[in-house]
RODO-2510 file (C-alpha; in nm, 4 decimals, decimal comma):
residues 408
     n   res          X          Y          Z
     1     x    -2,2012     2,1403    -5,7236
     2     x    -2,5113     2,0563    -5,5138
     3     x    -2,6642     2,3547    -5,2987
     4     x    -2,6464     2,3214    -4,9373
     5     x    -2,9186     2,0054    -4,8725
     6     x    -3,0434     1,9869    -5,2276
     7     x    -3,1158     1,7126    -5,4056
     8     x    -3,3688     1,6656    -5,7190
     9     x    -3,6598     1,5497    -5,5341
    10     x    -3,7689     1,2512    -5,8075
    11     x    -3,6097     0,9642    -5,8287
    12     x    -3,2777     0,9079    -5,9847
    13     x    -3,1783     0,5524    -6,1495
    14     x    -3,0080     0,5081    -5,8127
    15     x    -3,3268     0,5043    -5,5979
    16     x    -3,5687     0,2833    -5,8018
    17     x    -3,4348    -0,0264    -5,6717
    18     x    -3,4704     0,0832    -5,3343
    19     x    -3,8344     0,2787    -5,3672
    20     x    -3,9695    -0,0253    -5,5135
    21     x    -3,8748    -0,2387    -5,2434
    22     x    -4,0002     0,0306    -5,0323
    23     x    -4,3145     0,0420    -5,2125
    24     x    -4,3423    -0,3180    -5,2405
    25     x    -4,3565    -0,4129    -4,8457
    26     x    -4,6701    -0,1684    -4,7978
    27     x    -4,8450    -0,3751    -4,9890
    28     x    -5,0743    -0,6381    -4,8460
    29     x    -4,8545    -0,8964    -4,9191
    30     x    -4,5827    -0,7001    -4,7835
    31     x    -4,7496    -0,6223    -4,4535
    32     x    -4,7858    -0,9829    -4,3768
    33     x    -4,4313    -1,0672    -4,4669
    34     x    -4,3543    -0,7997    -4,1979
    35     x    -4,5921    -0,9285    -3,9413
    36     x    -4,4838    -1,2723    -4,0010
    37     x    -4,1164    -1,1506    -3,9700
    38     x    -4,1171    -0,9432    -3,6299
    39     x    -4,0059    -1,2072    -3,3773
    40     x    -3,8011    -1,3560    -3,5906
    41     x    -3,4033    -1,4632    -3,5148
    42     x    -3,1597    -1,2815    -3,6918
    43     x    -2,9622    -1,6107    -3,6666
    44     x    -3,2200    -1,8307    -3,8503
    45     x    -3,2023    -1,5453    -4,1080
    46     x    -3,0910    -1,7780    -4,4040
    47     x    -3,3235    -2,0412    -4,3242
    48     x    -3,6215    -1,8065    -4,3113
    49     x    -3,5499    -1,6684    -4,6358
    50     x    -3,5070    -1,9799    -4,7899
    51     x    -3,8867    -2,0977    -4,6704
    52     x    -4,0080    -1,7906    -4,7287
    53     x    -3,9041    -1,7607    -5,1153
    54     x    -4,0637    -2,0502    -5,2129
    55     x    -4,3963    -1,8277    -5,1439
    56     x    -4,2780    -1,4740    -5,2104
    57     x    -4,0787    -1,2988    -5,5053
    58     x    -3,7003    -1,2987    -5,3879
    59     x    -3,6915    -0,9081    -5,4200
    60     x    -3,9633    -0,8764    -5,1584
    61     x    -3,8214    -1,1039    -4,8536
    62     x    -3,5276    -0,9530    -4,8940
    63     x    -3,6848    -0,5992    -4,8297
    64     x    -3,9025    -0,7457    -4,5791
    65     x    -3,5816    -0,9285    -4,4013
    66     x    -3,3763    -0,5781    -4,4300
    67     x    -3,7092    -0,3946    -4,2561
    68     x    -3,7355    -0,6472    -4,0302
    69     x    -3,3946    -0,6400    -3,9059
    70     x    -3,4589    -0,2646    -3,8693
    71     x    -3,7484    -0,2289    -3,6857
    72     x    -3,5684    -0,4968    -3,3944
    73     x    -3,3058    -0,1633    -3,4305
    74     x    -3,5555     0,0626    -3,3920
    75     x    -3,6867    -0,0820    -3,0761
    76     x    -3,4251     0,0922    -2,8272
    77     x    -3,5541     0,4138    -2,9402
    78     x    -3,8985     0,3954    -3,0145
    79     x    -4,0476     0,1400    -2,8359
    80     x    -4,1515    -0,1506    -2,9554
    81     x    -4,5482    -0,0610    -2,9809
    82     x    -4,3808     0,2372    -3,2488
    83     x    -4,1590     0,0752    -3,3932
    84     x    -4,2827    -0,2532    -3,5349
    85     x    -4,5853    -0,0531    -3,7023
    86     x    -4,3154     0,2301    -3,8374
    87     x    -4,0550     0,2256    -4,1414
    88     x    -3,6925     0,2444    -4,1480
    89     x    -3,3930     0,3048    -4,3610
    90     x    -3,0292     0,1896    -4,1747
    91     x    -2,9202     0,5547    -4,1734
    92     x    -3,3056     0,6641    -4,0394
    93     x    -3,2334     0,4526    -3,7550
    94     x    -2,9141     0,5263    -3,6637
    95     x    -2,9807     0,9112    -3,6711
    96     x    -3,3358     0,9329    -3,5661
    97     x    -3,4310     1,0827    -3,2156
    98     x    -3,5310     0,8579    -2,9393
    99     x    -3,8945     0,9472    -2,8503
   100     x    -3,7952     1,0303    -2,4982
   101     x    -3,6199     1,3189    -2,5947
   102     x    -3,8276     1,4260    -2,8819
   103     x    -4,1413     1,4539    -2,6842
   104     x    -3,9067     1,6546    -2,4888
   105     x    -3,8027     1,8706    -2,7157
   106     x    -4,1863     1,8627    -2,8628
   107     x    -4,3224     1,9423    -2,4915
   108     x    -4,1144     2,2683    -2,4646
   109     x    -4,2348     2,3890    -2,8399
   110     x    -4,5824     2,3436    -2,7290
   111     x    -4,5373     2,4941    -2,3806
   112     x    -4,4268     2,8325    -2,5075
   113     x    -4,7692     2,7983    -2,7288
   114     x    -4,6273     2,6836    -3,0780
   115     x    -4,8789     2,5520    -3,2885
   116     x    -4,6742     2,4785    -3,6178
   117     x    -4,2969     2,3932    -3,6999
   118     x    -4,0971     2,3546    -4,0553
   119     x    -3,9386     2,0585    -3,9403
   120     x    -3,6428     2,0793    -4,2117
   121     x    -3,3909     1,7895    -4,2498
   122     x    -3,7016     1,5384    -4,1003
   123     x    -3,5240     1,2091    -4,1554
   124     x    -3,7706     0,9336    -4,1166
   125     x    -3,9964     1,1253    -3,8858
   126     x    -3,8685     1,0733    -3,5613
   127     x    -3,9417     1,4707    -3,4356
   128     x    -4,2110     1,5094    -3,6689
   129     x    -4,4128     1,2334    -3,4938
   130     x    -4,3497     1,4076    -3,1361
   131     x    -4,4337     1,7745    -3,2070
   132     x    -4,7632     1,6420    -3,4348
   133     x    -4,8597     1,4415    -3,0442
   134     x    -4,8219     1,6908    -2,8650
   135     x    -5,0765     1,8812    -3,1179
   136     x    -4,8663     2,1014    -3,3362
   137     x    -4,9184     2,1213    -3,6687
   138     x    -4,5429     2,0581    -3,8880
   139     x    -4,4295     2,0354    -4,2897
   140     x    -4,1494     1,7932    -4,2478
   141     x    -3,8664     1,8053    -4,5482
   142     x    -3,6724     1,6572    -4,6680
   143     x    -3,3856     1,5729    -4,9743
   144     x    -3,3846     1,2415    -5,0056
   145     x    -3,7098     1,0990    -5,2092
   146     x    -3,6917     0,7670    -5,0468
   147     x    -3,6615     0,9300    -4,6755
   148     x    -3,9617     1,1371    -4,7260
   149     x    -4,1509     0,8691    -4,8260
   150     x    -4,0860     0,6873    -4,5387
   151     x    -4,1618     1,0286    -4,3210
   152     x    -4,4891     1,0070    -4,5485
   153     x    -4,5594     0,6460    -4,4220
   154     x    -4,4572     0,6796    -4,0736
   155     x    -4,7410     0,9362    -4,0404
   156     x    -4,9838     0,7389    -4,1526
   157     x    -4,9029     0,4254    -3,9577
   158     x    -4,9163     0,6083    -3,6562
   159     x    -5,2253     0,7676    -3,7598
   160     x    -5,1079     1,1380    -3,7384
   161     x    -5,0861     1,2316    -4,1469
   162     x    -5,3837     1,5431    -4,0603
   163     x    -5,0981     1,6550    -3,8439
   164     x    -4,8164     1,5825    -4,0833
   165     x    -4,7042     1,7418    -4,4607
   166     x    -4,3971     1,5587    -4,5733
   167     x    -4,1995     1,7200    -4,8894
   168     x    -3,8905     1,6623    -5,0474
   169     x    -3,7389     1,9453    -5,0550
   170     x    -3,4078     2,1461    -5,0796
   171     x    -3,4747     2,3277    -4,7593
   172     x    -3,3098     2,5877    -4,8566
   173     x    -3,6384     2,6940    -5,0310
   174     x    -3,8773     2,6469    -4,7947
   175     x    -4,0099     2,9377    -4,6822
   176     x    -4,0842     2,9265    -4,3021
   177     x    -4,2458     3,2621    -4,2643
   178     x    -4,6033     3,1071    -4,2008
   179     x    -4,4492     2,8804    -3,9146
   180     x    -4,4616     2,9729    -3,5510
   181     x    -4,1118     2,8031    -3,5172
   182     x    -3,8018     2,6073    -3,6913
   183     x    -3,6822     2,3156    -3,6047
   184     x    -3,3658     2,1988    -3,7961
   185     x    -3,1900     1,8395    -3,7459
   186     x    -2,8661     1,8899    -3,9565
   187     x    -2,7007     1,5702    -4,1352
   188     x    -2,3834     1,4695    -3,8531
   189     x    -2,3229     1,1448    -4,0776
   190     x    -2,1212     1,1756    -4,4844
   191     x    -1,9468     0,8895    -4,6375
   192     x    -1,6804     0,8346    -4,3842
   193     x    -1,8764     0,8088    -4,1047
   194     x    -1,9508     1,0989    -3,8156
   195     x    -1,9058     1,4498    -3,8674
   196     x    -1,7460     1,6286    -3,5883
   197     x    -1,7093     2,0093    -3,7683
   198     x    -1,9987     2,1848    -3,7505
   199     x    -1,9497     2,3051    -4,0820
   200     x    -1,9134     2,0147    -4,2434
   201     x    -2,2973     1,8952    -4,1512
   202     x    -2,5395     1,9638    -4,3958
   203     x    -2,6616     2,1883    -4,3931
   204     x    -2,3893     2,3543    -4,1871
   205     x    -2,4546     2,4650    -3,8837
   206     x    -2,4075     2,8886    -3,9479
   207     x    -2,7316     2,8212    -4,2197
   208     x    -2,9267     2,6796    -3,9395
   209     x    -2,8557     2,9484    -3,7387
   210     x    -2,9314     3,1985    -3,9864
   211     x    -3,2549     3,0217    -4,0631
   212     x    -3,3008     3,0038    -3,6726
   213     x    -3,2694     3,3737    -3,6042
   214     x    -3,5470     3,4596    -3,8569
   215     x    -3,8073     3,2815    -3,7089
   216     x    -4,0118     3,3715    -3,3650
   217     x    -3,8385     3,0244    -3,2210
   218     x    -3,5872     2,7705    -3,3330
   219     x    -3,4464     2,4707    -3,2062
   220     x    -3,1243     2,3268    -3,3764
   221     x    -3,0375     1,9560    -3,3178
   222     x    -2,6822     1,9353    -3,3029
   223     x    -2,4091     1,7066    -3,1556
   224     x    -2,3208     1,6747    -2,7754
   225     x    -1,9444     1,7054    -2,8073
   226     x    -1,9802     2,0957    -2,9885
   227     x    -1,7205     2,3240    -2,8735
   228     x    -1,9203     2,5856    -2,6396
   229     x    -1,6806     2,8527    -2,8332
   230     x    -1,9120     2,7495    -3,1923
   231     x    -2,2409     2,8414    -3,0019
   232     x    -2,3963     3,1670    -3,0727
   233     x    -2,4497     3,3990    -2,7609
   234     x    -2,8130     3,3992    -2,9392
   235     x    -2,8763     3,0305    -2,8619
   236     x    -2,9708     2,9006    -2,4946
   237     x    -2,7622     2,5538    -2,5404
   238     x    -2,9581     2,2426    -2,3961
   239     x    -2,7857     1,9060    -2,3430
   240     x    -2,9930     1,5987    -2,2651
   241     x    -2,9099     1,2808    -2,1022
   242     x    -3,1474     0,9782    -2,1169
   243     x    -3,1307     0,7103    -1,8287
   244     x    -2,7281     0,8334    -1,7621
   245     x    -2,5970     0,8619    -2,0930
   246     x    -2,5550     1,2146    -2,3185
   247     x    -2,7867     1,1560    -2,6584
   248     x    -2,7744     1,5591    -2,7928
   249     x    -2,7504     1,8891    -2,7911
   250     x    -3,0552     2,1714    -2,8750
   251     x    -2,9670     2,4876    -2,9176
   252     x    -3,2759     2,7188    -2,8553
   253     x    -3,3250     3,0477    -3,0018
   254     x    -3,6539     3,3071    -2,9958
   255     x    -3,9050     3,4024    -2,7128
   256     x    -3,9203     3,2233    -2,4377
   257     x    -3,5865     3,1110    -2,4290
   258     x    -3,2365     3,2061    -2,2705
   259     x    -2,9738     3,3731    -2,4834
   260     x    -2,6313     3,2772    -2,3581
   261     x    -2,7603     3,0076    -2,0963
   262     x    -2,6527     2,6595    -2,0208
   263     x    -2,9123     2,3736    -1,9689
   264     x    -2,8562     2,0285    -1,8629
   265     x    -3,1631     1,7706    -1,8571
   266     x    -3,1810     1,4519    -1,7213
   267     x    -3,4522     1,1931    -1,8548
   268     x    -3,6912     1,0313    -1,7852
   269     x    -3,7341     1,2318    -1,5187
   270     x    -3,6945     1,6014    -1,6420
   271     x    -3,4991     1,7043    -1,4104
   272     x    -3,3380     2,0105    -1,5314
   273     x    -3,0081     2,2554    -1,4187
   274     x    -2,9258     2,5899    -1,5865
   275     x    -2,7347     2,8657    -1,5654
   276     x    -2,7022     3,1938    -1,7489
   277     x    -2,3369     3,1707    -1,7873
   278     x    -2,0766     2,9019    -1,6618
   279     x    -1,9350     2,9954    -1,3047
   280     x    -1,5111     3,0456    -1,2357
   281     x    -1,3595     2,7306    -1,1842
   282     x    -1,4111     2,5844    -0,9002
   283     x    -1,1743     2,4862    -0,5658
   284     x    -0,9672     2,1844    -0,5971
   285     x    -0,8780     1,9784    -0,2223
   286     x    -0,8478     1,6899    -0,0766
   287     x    -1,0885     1,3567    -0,1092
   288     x    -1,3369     1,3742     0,1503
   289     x    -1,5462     1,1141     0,3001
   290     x    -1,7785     1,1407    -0,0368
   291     x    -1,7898     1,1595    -0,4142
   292     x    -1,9765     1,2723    -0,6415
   293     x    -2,0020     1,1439    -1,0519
   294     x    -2,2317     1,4248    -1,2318
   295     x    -2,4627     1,3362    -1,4894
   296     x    -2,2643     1,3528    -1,8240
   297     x    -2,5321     1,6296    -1,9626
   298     x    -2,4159     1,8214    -1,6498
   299     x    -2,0625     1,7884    -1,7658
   300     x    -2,1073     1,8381    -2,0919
   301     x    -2,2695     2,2134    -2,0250
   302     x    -1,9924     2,3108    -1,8139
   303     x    -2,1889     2,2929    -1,4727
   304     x    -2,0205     2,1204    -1,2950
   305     x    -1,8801     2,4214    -1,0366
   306     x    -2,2324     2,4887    -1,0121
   307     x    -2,3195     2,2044    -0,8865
   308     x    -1,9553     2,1849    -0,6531
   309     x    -2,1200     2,5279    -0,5264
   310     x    -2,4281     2,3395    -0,4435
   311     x    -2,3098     2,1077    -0,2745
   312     x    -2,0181     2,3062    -0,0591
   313     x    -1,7821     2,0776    -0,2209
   314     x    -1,4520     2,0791    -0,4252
   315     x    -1,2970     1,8967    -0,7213
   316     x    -1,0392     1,6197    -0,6559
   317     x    -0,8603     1,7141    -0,9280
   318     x    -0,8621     2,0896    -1,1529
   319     x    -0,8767     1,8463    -1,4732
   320     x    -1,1214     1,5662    -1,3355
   321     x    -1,4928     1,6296    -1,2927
   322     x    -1,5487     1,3933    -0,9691
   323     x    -1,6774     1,6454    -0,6208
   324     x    -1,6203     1,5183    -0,2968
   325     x    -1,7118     1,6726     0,0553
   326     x    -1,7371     1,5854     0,4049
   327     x    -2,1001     1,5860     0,3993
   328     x    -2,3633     1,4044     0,2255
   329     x    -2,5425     1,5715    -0,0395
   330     x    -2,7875     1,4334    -0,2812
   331     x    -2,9299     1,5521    -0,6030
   332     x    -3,0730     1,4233    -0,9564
   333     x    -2,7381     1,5601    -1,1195
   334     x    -2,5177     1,3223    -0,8971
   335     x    -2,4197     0,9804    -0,8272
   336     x    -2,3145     0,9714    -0,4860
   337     x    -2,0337     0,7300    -0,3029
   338     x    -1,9016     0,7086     0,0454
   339     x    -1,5354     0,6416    -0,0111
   340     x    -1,3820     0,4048     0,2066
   341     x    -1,0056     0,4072     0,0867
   342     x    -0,8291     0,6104    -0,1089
   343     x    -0,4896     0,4842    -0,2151
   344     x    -0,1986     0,5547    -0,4738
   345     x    -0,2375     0,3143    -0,8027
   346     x    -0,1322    -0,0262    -0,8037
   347     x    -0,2615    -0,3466    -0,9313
   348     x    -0,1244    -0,5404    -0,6326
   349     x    -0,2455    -0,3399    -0,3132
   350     x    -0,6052    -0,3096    -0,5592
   351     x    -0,5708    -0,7048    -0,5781
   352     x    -0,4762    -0,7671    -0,1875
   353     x    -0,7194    -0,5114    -0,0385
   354     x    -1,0166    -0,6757    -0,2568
   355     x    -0,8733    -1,0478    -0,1633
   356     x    -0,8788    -0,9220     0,2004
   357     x    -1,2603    -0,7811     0,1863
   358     x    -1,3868    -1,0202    -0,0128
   359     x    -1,5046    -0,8721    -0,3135
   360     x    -1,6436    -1,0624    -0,5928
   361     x    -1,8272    -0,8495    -0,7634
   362     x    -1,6494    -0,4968    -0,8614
   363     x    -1,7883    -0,1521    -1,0189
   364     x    -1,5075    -0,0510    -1,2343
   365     x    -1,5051     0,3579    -1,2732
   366     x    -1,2487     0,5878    -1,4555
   367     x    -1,1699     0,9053    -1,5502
   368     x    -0,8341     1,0461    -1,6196
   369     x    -0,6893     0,6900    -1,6276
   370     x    -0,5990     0,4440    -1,9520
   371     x    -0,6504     0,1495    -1,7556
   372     x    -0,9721    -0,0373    -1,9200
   373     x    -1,2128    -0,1674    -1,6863
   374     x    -1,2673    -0,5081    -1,7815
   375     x    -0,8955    -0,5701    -1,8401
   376     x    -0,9029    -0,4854    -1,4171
   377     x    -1,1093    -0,6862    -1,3430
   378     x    -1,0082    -0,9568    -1,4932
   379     x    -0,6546    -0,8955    -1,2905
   380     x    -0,8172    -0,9066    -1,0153
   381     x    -0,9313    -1,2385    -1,0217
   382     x    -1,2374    -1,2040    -0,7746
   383     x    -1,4388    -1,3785    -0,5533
   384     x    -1,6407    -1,3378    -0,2534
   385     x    -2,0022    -1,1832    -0,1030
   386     x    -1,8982    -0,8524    -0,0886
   387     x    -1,8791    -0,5955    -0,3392
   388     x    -1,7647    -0,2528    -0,4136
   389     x    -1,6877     0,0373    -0,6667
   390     x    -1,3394     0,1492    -0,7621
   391     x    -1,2373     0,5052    -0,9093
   392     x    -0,9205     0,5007    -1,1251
   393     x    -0,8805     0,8860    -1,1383
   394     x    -0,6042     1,1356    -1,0234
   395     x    -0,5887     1,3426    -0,6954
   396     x    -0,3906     1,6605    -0,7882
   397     x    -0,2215     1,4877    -1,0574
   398     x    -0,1262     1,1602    -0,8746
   399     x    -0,2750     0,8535    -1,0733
   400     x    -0,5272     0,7393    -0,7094
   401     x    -0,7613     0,4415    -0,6131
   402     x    -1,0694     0,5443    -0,4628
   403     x    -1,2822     0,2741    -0,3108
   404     x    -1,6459     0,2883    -0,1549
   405     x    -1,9850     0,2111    -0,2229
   406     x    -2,3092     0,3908    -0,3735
   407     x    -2,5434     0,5945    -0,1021
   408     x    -2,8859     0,4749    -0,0408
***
């Protein structure tokens, strides 16, 4: 049986086909196949490489094609000045860090003073590149022979390989005692798709934390949807939300950090909430005249009664995370509506009051309810100037309508 992240770090009969094709577009003729290839239509896909085999071997616009195709991926998460000079491979993409949060997660390593990090598990590069621009120092490893070499080249195209040691590596033989900190980024992905036991990543999560807790700081990637009862009072747990939506978990360990506390951040803007444990659950009453939808990172680190405390506010419902109160109250870690109606569920009324007002174009908002959005809307058959934001929720257990509109 393999060891815990181990692989033989040459190539196996396996990864020749796909290292030469790998080696193959970082050649000259390669690198114009690529540049020739990045505004292309992946709906003229068959005609391109048609045209483009009567010039190039078959083998090569293939890769090229593939590359191509990946970099358009990459895009969403690197921007496209990054990503059409970087590398991919289709799991690199799908598992690689945005930059947004990276540089996040880079910016706090090099705030504390860290100057080097064993980036272990490294992927194509993605957290490598961040910590090496915000000037630290990192060995990035990893198993796969193919992945590193695309780590390799990513560090070069970006112009940051003085900053940057790739290896393949089992990283279970790494030794990280020179490095001021750890950073590990644990496979989530195996054959059948994503990995929801922490012990099932690979490496599993209780050898990153042991490799964690020997170093002076540590930083664990991990998935948002852990159960809090699988984190280690060591860690301070971080979740991060980019432009409204949850992308990860950190777990933080070492000086500098918060043992047993709760982050949520909120990017771009860095906005950040914490506290050192969660609070007692918080009151549950009656809809007031406005609601409140918490940033899913807040969620996530059970805070939102911090944030109902904040505000001098209540849940609708002891199951629902949606605050209301009778006075306005604003904050990064809330979306805030003045409710207008609140009314028991039911297509019809839904349909007559929105006929009546005349709403054409409808925000469609749920929690605690099985009806999908878009099959409402399309119910509702709108039209109209007006428009407006529904809640399909419960109110102490009653399936409710709430209707208003966003403030400011």
């Amino acid at each position: 049986m393999d060891r815990v992240n181990a692989s033989t770090p040459s190539a196996s009969s396996a990864d020749a086909p796909a290292r030469a094709a790998f080696a193959a577009l970082r050649t000259p003729e390669g690198a114009q196949l690529l540049a020739e290839l990045r505004d292309h239509d992946p709906a003229d896909e068959l005609a391109t490489a048609t045209r483009l085999r009567r010039t190039h071997p078959a083998e090569l616009v293939s890769a090229a094609l593939g590359q191509a195709r990946l970099r358009q991926r990459a895009v969403a998460k690197f921007g496209a000045e990054d990503a059409y000079r970087m590398y991919f491979t289709p799991n690199g993409v799908e598992q690689a860090t945005r930059t947004s949060v990276a540089a996040h997660r880079a910016a706090r390593f090099a705030g504390l003073g860290v100057r080097s990090v064993a980036d272990l598990c490294c992927g194509i590069g993605g957290d490598a590149i961040a910590l090496a621009r915000a000037g630290i120092s990192v060995l990035a490893v990893d198993r796969d022979p193919l992945t590193a070499e695309v780590a390799r080249a990513n560090a070069e195209a970006l112009g940051l390989a003085d900053l940057i040691e790739v290896r393949c590596a089992d990283v279970t033989e790494i030794d990280i005692a020179p490095y001021d900190a750890v950073f590990v980024d644990p496979a989530r992905r195996g054959g059948r798709g994503r990995i929801f036991d922490p012990e099932a990543y690979s490496p599993p999560l209780s050898w990153a934390t042991a490799a964690a807790l020997k170093a002076p700081r540590a930083a664990l990637k991990i998935a948002p949807g852990i159960p809090h009862e699988a984190i280690g009072p060591e860690a301070e747990a971080e979740w991060i939300s980019d432009g409204g939506d949850v992308k990860e978990a950190v777990l933080w360990y070492g000086e500098g950090f918060a043992p047993g506390a709760f982050r949520a951040t909120l990017l771009p803007s860095g906005a950040t909430l914490s506290a050192p444990a969660p609070l007692p659950a918080p009151p549950v009453g009656p809809v007031g005249r406005y609601l409140y939808e918490p940033d899913g990172a807040v969620i996530r680190a059970h805070l939102v009664a911090d944030l109902v405390e904040r505000c001098g506010g209540r849940l609708v419902d002891e199951t629902i995370a949606y605050i209301t109160s009778d006075e306005p109250y604003s904050s990064p870690y809330v979306a805030g509506y003045e409710i207008t109606d609140e009314l028991p569920f039911s297509m019809k009324r839904l349909k007559a009051l929105l006929r009546e007002r005349r709403i054409g174009v409808l925000t469609v908002k749920k929690r605690g309810s099985a009806v999908e959005p878009e099959e409402l809307r399309r119910r509702m058959k709108l039209s109209g100037p007006g428009s407006a934001t529904v809640f399909l929720t419960r109110v102490a257990g009653a399936p409710t309508m709430l209707i208003g509109h966003p403030l400011g």
